[in-house]
C-alpha positions in Angstrom: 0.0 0.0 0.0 2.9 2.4 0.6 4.8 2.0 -2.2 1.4 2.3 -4.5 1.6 5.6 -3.2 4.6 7.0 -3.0 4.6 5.6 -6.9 1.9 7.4 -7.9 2.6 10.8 -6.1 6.3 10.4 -7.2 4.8 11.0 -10.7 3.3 14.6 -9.5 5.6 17.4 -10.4 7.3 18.6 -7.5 6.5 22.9 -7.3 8.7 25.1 -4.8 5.2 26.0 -3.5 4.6 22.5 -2.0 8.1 21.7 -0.4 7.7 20.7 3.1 10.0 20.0 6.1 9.2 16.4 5.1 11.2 16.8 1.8 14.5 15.6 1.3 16.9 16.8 -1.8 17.1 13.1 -3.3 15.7 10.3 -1.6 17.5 8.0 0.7 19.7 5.4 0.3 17.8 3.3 2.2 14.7 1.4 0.7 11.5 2.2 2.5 11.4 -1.3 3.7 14.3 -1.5 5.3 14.4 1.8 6.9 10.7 0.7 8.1 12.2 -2.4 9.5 14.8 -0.4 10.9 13.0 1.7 12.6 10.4 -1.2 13.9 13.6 -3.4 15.1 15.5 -0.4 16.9 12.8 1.9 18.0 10.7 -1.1 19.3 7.5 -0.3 17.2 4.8 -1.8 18.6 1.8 -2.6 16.0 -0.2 0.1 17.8 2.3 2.8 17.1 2.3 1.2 13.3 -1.2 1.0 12.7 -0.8 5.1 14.3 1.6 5.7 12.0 -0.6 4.5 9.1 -3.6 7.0 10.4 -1.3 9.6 10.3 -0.5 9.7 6.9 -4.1 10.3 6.2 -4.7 13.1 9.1 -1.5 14.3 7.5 -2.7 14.8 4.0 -6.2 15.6 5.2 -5.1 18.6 7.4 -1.7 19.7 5.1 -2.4 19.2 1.9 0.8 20.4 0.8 2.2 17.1 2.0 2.4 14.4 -0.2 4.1 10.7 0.5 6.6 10.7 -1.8 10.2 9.2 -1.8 11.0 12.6 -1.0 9.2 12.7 2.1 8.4 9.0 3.6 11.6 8.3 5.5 11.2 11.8 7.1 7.3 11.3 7.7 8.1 7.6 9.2 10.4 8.9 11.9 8.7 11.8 12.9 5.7 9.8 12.9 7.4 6.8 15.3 8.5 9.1 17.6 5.3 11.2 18.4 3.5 8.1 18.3 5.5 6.4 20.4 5.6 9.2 23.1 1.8 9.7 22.6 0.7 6.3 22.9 3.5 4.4 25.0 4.2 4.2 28.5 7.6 3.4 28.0 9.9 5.1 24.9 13.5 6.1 23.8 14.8 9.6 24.1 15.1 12.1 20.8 18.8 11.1 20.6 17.8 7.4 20.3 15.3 7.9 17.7 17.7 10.6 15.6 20.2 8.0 15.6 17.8 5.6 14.3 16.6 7.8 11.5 19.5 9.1 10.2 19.2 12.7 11.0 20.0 15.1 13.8 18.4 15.0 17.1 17.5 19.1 16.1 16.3 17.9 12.5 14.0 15.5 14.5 12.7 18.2 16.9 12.1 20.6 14.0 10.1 17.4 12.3 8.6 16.7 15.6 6.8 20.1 16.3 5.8 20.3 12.3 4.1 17.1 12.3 2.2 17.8 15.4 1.1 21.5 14.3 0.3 20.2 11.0 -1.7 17.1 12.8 -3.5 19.5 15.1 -1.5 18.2 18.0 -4.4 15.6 18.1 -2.2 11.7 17.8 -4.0 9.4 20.0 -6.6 7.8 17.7 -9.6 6.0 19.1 -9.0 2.1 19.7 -12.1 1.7 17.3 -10.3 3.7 14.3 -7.0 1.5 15.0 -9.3 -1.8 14.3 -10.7 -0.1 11.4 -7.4 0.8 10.1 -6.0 -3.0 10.9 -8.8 -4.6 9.3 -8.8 -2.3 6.2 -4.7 -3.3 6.0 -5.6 -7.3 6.1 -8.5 -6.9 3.6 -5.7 -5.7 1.2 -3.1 -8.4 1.7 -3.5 -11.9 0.1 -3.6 -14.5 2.0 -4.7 -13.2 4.9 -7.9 -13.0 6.7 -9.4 -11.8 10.3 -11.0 -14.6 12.4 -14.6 -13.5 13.3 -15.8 -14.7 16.6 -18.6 -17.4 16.2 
C-alpha cells in the first residue's frame, strides 16, 4: 500500500510552493522497507504505534495538503511519525537522541520534524482504539492471504 503511493505521487511534479520540512533533496539510500524495518527493530515499534503511524499519513494529507508521500518525504514522515506516536501512545519510549540516531538525522532535524508534524496534525495523535481496528482490518483486507477470524 505504501509504495502504490509514493509511486503514484512520485509521478506529481514537484513545485517550490509544496516543499515541506518532510522533503528531502534526493531520496535516501535506504529502501522504505528497510528503513521501516529499521526503525520497527531499533525503535521497538509496537503494531499500535504502526497501525498510528498509518492514520497519520491520512490526518497528515487531510489537514496539510501540501504534504504528499513521496520518496522525497516517507523516510522523514516515518520517523517523525514513530516518535510522536511512540511518546503519545506508550508508557515506556527512547529519548530524541535514540530515535535521531535511528533515522538518520539530527536530534535538532528530529525536533524541528517533531513540532511540524504535530502543528500540521493539530497536536491531536492518540486515535480512538475503534479507528485503530478499522485501520488493521482495512490493512488485512488488502493483503493476500490473509484474513481476520470472526468470533462465532
Amino acid at each position: 500500500m505504501l509504495m502504490e503511493l509514493i509511486q503514484f505521487n512520485d509521478k506529481i511534479p514537484l513545485h517550490q510552493g509544496r516543499l515541506t520540512r518532510f522533503h528531502s533533496r534526493s531520496p535516501p539510500r535506504i529502501s522504505v522497507k528497510d528503513y521501516l524495518q529499521r526503525l520497527t527493530t531499533h525503535a521497538t515499534l509496537s503494531p499500535p504505534i504502526l497501525l498510528s503511524m498509518v492514520y497519520y499519513i491520512d490526518r497528515l494529507c487531510a489537514l496539510y495538503p501540501a504534504f504528499t508521500v513521496s520518496s522525497l518525504t516517507i523516510h522523514r514522515f516515518l520517523i517523525a511519525s514513530a516518535t510522536v506516536a511512540s511518546k503519545g501512545l506508550s508508557d515506556s519510549f527512547w529519548t530524541n537522541k535514540t530515535y535521531s540516531r535511528v533515522g538518520g538525522i539530527s536530534m535538532n532535524e528530529l525536533a524541528l520534524l517533531e513540532l511540524e508534524f504535530l502543528f500540521r496534525v493539530e497536536w491531536r495523535i492518540v486515535p480512538q482504539p475503534e479507528v485503530l481496528v478499522d485501520y488493521y482490518q482495512s490493512l488485512v483486507e488488502r493483503c493476500d492471504g490473509y484474513e481476520i477470524q470472526r468470533d462465532s
